[in-house]
MDAnalysis code that builds the backbone (N, CA, C; Angstrom):
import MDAnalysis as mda
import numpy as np

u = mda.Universe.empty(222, n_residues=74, atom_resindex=np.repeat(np.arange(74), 3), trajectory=True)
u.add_TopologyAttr("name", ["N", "CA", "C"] * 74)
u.add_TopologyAttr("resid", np.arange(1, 75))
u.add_TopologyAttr("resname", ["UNK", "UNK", "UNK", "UNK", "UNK", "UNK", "UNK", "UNK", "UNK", "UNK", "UNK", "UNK", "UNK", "UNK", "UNK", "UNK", "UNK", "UNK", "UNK", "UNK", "UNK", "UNK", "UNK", "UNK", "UNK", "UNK", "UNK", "UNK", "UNK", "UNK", "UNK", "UNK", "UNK", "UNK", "UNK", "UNK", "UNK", "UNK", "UNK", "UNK", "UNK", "UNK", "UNK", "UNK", "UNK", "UNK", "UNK", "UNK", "UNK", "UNK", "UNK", "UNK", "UNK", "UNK", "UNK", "UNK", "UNK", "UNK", "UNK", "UNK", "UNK", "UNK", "UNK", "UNK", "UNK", "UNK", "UNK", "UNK", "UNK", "UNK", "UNK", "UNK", "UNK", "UNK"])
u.atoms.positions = np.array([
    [86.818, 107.208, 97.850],
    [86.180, 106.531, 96.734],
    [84.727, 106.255, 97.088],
    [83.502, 106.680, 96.294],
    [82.707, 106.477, 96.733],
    [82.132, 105.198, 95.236],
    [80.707, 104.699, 95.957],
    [80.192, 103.836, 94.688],
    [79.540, 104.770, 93.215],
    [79.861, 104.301, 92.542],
    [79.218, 105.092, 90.783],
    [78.400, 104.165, 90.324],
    [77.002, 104.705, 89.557],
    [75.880, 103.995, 89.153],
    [77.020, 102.599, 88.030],
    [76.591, 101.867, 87.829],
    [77.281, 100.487, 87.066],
    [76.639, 101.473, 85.553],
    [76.249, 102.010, 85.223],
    [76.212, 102.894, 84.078],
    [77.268, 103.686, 83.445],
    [78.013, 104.240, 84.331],
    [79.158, 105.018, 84.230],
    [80.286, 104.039, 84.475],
    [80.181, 102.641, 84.625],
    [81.637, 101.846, 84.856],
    [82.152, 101.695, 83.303],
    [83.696, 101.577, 83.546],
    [84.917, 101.165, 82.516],
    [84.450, 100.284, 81.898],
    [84.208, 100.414, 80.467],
    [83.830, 98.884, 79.800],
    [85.130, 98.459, 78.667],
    [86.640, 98.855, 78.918],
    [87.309, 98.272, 78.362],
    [88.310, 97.652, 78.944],
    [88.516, 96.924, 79.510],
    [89.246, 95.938, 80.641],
    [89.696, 96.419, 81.690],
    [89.299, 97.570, 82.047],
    [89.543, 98.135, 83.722],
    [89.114, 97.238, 84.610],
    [90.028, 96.989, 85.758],
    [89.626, 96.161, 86.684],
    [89.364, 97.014, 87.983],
    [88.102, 96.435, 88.622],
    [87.243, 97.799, 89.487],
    [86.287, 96.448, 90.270],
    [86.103, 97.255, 91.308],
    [85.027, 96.249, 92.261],
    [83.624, 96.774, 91.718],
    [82.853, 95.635, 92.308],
    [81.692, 96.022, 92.045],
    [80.398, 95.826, 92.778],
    [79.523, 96.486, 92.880],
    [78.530, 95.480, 93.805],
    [76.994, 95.406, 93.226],
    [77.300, 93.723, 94.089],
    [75.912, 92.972, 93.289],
    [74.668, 93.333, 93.578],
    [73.496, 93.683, 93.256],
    [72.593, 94.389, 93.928],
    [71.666, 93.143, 93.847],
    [71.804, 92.293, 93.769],
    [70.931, 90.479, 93.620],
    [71.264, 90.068, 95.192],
    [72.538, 89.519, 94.666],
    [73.101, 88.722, 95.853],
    [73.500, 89.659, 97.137],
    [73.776, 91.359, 97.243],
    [74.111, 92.148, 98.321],
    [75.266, 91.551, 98.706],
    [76.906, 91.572, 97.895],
    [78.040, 91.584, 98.611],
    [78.814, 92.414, 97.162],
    [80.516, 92.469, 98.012],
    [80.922, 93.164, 96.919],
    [81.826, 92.205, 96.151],
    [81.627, 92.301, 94.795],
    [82.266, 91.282, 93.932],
    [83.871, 92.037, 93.358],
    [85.308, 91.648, 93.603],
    [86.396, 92.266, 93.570],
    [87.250, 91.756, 92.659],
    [87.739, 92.855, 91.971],
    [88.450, 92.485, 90.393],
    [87.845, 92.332, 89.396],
    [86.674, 92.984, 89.093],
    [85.942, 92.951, 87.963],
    [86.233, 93.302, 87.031],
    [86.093, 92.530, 85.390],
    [86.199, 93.565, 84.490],
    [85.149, 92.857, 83.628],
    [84.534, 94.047, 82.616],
    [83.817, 93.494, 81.597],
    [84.646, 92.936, 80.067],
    [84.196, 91.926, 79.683],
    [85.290, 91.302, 78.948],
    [84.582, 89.822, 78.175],
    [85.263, 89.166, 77.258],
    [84.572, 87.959, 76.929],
    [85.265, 86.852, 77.604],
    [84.806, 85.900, 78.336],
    [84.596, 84.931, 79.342],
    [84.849, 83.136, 78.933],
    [83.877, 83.166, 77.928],
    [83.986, 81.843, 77.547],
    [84.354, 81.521, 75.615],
    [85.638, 81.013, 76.008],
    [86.263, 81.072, 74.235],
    [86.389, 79.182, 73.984],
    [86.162, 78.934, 72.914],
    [86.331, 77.714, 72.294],
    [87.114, 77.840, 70.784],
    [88.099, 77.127, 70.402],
    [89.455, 77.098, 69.640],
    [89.343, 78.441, 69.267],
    [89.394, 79.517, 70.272],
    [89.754, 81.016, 70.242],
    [89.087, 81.636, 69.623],
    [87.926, 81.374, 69.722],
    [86.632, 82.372, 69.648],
    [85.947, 82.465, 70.354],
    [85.329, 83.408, 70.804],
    [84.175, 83.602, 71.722],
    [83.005, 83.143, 71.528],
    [82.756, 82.670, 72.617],
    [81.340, 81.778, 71.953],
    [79.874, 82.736, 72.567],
    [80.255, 83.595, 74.063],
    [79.273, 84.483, 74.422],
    [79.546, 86.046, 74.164],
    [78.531, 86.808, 74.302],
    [78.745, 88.061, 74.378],
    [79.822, 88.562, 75.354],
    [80.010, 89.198, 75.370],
    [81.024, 90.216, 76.679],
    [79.856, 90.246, 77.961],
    [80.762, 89.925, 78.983],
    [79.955, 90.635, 80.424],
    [81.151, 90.613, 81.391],
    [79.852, 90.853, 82.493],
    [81.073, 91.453, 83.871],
    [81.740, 90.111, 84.301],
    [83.005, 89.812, 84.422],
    [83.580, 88.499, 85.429],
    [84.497, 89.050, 86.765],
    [85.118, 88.334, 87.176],
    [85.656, 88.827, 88.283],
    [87.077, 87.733, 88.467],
    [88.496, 88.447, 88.964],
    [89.150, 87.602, 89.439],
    [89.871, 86.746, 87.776],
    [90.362, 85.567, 88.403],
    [91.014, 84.763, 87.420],
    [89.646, 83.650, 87.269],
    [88.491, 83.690, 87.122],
    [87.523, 82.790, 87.321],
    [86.891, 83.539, 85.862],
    [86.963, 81.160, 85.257],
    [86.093, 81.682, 83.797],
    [84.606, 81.452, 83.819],
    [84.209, 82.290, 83.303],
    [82.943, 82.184, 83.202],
    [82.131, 83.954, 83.943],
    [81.048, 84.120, 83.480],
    [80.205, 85.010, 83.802],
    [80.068, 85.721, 84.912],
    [80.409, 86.825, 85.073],
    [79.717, 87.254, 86.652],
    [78.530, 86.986, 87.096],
    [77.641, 86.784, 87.831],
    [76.589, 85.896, 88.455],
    [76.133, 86.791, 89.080],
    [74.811, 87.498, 88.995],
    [74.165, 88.421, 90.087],
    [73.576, 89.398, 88.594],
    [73.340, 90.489, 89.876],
    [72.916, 92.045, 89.024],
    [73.742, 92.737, 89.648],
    [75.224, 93.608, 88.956],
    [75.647, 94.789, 89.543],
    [75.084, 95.878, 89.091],
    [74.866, 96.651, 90.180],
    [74.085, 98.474, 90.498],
    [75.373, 99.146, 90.592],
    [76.252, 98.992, 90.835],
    [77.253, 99.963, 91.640],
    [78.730, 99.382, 91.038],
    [79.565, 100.360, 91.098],
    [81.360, 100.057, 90.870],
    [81.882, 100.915, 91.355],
    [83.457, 100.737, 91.898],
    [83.886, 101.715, 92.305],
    [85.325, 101.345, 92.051],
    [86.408, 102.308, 92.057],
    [87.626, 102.160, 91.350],
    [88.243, 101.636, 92.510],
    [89.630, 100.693, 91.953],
    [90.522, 99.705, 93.080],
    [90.979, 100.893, 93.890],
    [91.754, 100.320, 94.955],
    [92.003, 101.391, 95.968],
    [93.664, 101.254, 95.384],
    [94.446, 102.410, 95.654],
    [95.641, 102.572, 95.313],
    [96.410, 101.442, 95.497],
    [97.728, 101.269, 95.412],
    [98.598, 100.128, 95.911],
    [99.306, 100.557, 97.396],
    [99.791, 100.228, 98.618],
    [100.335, 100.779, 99.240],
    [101.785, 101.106, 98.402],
    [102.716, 102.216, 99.233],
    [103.731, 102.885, 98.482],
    [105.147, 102.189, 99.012],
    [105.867, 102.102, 98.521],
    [107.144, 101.368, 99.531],
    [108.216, 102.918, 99.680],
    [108.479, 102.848, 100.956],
    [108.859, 103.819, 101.903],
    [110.410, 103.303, 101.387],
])
């Protein structure tokens, strides 16, 4: 798996790592998606978040790259 420009990433709830090119680490479980809802509407645009954490991804991602397989049970 190598990194893909954040141009070419999944923008319909694929979950994929990503990396921040602000902060320089890799941010894991990303998906682009809407973040912050009030009596079940969205109150912001869609962006990148990460994980079970509400609210916005934080940084600039340059880069994504797809999850790594699951291990297999033998």
């Amino acid at each position: 798996m190598e990194w893909q420009p954040i141009e070419t990433a999944p923008m319909y709830g694929t979950i994929i790592d990503l990396w921040d090119g602000h902060y320089k680490n890799r941010v894991v479980n990303a998906q682009w998606k809407q973040h912050y809802w009030m009596n079940g509407q969205p109150t912001t645009e869609k962006s990148w978040g990460c994980g079970g954490r509400d609210g916005p991804f934080c940084g600039k991602p340059t880069h994504w790259m797809p999850l790594p397989k699951s291990p297999e049970k033998e």
